[in-house]
N, C-alpha and C positions, 0 to 999 in steps of 0.2 A: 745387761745385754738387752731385756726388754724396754727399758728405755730409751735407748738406742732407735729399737726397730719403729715405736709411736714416734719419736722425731724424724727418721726416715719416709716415714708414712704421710705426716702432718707435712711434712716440703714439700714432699713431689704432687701431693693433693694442690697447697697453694701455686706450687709452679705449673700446674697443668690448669689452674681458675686462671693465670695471667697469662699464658701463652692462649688460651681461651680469647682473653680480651683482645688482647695484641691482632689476634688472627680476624675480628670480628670489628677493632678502629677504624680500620682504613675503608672499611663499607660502608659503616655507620658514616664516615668524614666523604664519600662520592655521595652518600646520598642528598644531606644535607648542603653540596655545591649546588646536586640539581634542583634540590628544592627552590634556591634562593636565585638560580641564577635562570630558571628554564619554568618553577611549574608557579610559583608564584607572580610574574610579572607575564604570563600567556592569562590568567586568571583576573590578574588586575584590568587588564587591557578587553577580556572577554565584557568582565563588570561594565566598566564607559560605554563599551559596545551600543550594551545592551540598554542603557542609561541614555544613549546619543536618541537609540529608534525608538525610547517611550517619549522623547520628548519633541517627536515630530509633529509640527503645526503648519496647518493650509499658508502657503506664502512661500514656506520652504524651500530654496534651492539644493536639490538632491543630484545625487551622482550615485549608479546602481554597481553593483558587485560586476554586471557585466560592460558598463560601460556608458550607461544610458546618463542625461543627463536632463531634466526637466523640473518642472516646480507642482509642488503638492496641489491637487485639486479638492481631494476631498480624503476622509480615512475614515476603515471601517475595522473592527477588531484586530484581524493580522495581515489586512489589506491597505494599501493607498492607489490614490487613483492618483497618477500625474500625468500634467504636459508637456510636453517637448517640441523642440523644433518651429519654424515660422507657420504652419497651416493647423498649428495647434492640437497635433495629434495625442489621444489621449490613449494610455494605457495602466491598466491593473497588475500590479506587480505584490509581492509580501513584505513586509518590513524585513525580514532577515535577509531580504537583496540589497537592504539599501547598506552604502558603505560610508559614503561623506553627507554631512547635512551644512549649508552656508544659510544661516539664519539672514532674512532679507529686514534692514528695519525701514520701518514706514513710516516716515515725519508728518 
């Protein structure tokens, strides 16, 4: 009879370790969706970002987070200076405004 009772014991120990897991798969299985499908490819995309405004050079045709459109005049640590427009108007903006960079080549 007491052998009985340590096999009754030893089940419902394992069956309460797998209803455990069971209850705890489907979280673990949402999380790893959003990993691959939301936090990794915002991440990758930040990296180039971030990759595109280290590699900003005077000549540059830039286009600003707000809309601004001009070409690099000069760059200072987390500053550039660019121009715009036909009267040549010049403005100081941060690199983390800039959103598009069209490299100009010069033959």
């Amino acid at each position: 009879m007491s052998n009985l009772t340590v096999l009754a014991a030893a089940s419902s120990s394992s069956s309460s370790g797998m209803s455990l897991l069971t209850s705890f798969l489907p979280m673990l299985i949402i999380l790893v969706v959003f990993y691959f499908m939301l936090i990794r490819p915002q991440s990758k995309k930040d990296k180039a970002l971030k990759k595109m405004r280290e590699e900003l050079s005077i000549g540059d045709e830039i286009t600003t987070i707000g809309g601004i459109v001009g070409r690099v005049v000069s760059i200072k640590d987390d500053t550039i200076l660019i121009e715009s427009g036909s009267d040549r108007t010049k403005v100081r903006i941060k690199k983390f405004a800039v959103q598009e960079v069209e490299k100009i080549e010069i033959d």
